[in-house]
C-alpha positions in Angstrom: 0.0 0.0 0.0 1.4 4.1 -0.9 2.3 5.8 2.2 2.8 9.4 1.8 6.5 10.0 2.2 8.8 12.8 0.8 12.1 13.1 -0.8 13.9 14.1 2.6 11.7 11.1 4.6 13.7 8.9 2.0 16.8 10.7 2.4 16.5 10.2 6.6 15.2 6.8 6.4 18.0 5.7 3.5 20.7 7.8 4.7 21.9 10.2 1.8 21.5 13.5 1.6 18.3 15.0 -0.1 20.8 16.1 -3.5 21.3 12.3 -3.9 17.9 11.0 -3.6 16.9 13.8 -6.5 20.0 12.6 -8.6 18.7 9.1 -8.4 15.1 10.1 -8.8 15.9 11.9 -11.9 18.4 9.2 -13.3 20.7 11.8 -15.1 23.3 11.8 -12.6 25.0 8.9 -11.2 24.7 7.1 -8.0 27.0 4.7 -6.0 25.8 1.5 -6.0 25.5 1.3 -2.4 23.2 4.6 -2.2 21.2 3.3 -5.4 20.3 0.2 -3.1 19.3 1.8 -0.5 17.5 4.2 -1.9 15.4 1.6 -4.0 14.8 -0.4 -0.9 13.0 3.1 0.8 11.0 3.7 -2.1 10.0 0.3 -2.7 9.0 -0.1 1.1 6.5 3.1 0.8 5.7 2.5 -3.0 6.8 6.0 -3.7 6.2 7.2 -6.8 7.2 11.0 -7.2 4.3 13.3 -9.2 4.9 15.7 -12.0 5.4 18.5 -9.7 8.4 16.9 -7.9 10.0 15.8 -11.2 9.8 19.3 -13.0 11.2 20.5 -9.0 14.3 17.7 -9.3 14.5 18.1 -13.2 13.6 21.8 -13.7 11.3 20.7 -16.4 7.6 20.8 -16.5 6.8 17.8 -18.2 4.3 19.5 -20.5 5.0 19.4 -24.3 2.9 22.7 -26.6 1.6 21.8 -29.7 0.3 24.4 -32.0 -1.7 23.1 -35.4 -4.4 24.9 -37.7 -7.3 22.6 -37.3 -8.0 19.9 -35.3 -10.7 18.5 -37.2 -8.5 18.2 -40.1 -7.8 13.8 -40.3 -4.9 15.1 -41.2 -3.8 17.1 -38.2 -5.4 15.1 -35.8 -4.6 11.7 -37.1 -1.1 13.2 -35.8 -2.0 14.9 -32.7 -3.3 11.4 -31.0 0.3 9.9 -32.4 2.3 12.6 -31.0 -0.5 12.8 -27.3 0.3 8.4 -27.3 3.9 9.3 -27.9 4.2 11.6 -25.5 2.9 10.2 -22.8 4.7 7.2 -22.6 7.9 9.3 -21.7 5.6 11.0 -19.0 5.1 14.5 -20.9 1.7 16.0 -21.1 0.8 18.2 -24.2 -1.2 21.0 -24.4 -2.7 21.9 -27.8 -3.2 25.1 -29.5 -6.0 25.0 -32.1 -5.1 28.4 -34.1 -7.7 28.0 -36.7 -5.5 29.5 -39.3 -7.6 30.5 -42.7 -10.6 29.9 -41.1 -12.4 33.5 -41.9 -11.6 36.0 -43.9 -8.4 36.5 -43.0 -5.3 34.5 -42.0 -4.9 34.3 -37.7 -1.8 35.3 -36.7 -0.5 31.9 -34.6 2.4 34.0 -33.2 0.2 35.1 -29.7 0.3 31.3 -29.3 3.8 31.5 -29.2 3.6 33.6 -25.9 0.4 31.6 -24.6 2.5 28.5 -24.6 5.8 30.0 -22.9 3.4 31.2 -20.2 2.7 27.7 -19.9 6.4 27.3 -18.5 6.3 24.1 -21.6 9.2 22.2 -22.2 9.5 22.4 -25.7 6.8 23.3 -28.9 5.9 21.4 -31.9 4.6 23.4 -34.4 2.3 21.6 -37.7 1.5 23.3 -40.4 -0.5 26.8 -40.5 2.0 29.8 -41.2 4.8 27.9 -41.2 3.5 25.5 -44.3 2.7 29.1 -46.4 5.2 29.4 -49.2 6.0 33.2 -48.4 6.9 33.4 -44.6 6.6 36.9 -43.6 9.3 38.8 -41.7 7.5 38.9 -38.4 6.4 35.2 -38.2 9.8 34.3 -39.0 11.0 37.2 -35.9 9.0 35.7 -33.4 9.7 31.9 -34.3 13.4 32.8 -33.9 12.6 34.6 -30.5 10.7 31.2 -29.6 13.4 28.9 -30.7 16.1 31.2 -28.4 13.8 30.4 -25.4 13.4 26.9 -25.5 13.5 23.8 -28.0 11.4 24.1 -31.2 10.4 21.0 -33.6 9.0 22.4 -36.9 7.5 20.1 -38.9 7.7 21.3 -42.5 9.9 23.1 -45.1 13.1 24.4 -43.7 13.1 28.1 -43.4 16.2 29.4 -43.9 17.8 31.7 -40.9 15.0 30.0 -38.3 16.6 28.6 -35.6 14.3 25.9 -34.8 14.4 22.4 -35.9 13.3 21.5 -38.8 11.5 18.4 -40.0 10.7 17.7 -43.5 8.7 14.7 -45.2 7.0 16.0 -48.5 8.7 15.4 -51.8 5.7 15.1 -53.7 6.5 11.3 -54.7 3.5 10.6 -53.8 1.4 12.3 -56.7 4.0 11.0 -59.5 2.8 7.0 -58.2 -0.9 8.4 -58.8 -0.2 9.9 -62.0 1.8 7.0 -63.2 -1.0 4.2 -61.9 -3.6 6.0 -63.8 -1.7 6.5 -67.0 -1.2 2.3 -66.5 -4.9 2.0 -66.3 -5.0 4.1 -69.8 -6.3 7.6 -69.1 -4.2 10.3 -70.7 -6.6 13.1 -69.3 -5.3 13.5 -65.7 -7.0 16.5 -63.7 -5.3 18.2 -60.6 -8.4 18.6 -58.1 -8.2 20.7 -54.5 -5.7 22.4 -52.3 -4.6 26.0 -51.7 -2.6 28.5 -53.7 0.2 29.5 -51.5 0.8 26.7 -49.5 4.0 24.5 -49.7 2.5 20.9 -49.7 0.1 22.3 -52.6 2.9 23.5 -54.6 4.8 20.5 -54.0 2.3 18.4 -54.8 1.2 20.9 -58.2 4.6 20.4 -59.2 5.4 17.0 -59.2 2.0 16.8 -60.7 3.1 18.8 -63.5 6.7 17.2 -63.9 4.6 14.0 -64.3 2.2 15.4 -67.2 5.5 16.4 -69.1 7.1 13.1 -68.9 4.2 11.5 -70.1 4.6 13.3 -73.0 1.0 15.0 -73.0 2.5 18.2 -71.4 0.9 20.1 -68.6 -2.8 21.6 -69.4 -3.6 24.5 -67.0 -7.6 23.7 -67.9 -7.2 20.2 -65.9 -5.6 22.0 -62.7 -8.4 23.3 -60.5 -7.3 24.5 -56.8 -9.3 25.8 -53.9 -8.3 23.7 -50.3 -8.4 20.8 -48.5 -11.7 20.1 -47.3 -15.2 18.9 -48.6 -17.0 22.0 -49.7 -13.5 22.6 -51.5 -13.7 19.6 -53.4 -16.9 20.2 -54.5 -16.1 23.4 -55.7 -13.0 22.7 -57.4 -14.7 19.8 -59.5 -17.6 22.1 -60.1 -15.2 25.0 -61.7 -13.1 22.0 -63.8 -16.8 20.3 -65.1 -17.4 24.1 -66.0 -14.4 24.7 -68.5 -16.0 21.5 -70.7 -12.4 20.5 -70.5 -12.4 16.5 -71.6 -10.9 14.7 -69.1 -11.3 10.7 -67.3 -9.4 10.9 -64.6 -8.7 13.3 -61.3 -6.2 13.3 -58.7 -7.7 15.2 -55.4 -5.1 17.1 -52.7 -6.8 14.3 -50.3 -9.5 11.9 -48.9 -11.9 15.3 -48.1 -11.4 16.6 -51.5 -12.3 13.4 -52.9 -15.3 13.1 -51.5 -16.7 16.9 -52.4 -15.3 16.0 -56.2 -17.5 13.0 -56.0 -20.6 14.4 -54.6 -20.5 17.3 -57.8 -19.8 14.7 -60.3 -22.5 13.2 -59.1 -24.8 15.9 -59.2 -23.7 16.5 -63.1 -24.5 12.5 -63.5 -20.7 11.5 -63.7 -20.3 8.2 -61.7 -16.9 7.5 -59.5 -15.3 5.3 -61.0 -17.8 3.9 -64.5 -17.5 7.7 -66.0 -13.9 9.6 -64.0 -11.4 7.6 -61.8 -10.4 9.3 -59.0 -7.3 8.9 -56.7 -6.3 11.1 -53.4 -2.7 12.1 -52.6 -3.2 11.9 -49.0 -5.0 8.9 -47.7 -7.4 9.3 -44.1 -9.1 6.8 -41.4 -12.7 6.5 -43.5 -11.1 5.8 -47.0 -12.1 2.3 -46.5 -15.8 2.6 -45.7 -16.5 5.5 -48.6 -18.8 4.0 -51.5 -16.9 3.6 -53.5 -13.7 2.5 -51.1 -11.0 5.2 -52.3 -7.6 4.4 -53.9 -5.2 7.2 -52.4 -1.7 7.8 -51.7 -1.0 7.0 -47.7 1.7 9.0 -46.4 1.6 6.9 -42.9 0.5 10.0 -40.8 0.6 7.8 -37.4 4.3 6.9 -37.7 4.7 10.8 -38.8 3.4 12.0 -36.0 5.5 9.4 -33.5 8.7 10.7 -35.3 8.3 14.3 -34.9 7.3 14.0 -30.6 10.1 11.7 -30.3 12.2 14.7 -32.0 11.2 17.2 -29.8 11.4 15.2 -26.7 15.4 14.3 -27.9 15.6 18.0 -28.3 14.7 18.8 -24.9 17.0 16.5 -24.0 19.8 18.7 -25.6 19.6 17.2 -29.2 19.5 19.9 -32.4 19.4 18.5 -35.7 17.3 19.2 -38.8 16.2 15.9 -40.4 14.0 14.7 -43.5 12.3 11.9 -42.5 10.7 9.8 -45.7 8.3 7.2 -45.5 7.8 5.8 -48.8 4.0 6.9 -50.0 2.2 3.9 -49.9 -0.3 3.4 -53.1 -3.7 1.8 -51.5 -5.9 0.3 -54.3 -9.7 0.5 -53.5 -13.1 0.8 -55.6 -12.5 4.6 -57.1 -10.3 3.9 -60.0 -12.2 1.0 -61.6 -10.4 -1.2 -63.8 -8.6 0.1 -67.2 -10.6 2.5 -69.1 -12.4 1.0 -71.6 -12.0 2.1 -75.1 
């Protein structure tokens, strides 16, 4: 049974001083065997078990990991956030997250009065997903205050490097993901590939756009600005976009969508105009989510393996903290997942 008991009851009872029972209790220093057993027989005899308090006390650490993302109800963003919450919490850190709803309004938010919310917070370190820092043009004050963050205490950035930011940076988009689309549809015959969904600005979508474009070129057909239709990256977007590319009377037979929400507006407009996912356009997403499997019909998409994402970017910070710096770009290979919305080769 627990017994209440404090650090300098275990230091009496074990006979050390109250420095060595916080050495052993945070494990960073080392003890003398002797002490160590002692020690370990005190806390095993009360069942001691020090709380957060007294570890952020012995470690001068809080324990407490920020996260700041643009939308939680993104599958995107939080497909992540319960990685890097799981992650986190089996090395004892809680997390508090900062949902900036960035672009939703009129205007962009500024996220950088996070910044200050979550060093009042006393955190240990900050991951930051997307929002500003995934815009292709970083502007001068963002860029200020994420360097005055960074100077304070450890930063994980997970996107795009931005050069002169002293944070870490962690990079996984390469845009490999839309060439294996491109390429499996062209196998299944269709030589009029649209680009469906994501914003104008952002990195990922430019990425993506690009690679898109490099693989119209090496197919030989050559990039067709009519078959490229942006907006964003949810459903109303999708819906949109395939509304303003069925409007240009532009033929095509196939679509690639920005992701699984995109997909499924496209679908429902397509619909609407009597075109039929896959029989009359095949359709694959660049970003595969949790419900792609239980859409009718069943999606093909790209999946980018968001879960093991998200583990590798918590585990980054938390090294940081622990006095590791290094930018990384961490690759999983895009995975191509073959469901229902491609059909079978186009029938001629």
């Amino acid at each position: 049974m627990k017994s209440t008991i404090t650090i300098t009851q275990i230091a009496q009872e074990s006979g050390v001083s109250v420095a060595t029972v916080s050495r052993f209790l945070n494990g960073k220093v080392p003890v003398s065997a002797d002490k160590k057993a002692r020690i370990e027989a005190v806390v095993r005899k009360y069942d001691f078990t020090p709380n957060a308090l007294a570890r952020g006390l012995i470690s001068k650490r809080t324990m407490t990991l920020g996260v700041i993302l643009p939308d939680i109800t993104n599958p995107y963003f939080a497909t992540i956030f319960q990685e890097v919450q799981r992650c986190a919490a089996e090395e004892g850190y809680s997390v508090y997250l900062c949902n900036t709803r960035f672009h939703h309004g009129d205007a962009p938010i500024d996220e950088t009065g996070y910044f200050r919310m979550m060093m009042d917070k006393k955190v240990d370190g900050i991951l930051i997903i997307g929002g500003q820092l995934d815009m292709v043009e970083i502007t001068p004050a963002y860029k200020e205050a994420l360097n005055k963050l960074s100077a304070s205490l450890p930063v994980v950035a997970a996107g795009r490097e931005i050069p002169g930011a002293g944070c870490i940076f962690i990079d996984s988009e390469n845009g490999s993901g839309v060439t294996t689309a491109y390429n499996y549809l062209s196998s299944l015959g269709h030589k009029d590939i649209a680009f469906v969904g994501g914003q104008p600005g952002v990195t990922i979508t430019e990425t993506r756009l690009e690679s898109y474009k490099k693989a119209a070129a090496a197919s030989g057909r050559g990039v067709r600005e009519d078959l490229i239709s942006l907006s964003d990256y949810y459903l109303p977007d999708g819906y949109q976009a395939a509304e303003a590319l069925i409007s240009r009377n532009a033929p095509f037979t196939a679509v690639i969508t920005m992701n699984d929400n995109v997909a499924l507006g496209a679908i429902r407009a397509f619909a609407d105009h009597g075109l039929s996912v896959p029989r009359d356009v095949a359709l694959i997403s660049c970003d595969r989510f949790y419900f792609a499997d239980y859409t009718i019909p069943r999606l093909t998409s790209i999946h980018h393996h968001s879960r093991r994402w998200g583990q590798m970017v918590v585990r980054t910070l938390i090294q940081a903290v622990q006095g590791s710096t290094e930018n990384a770009r961490i690759t999983f290979p895009p995975e191509l997942i073959i469901g229902e919305s491609c059909g079978s080769h186009l029938q001629h």
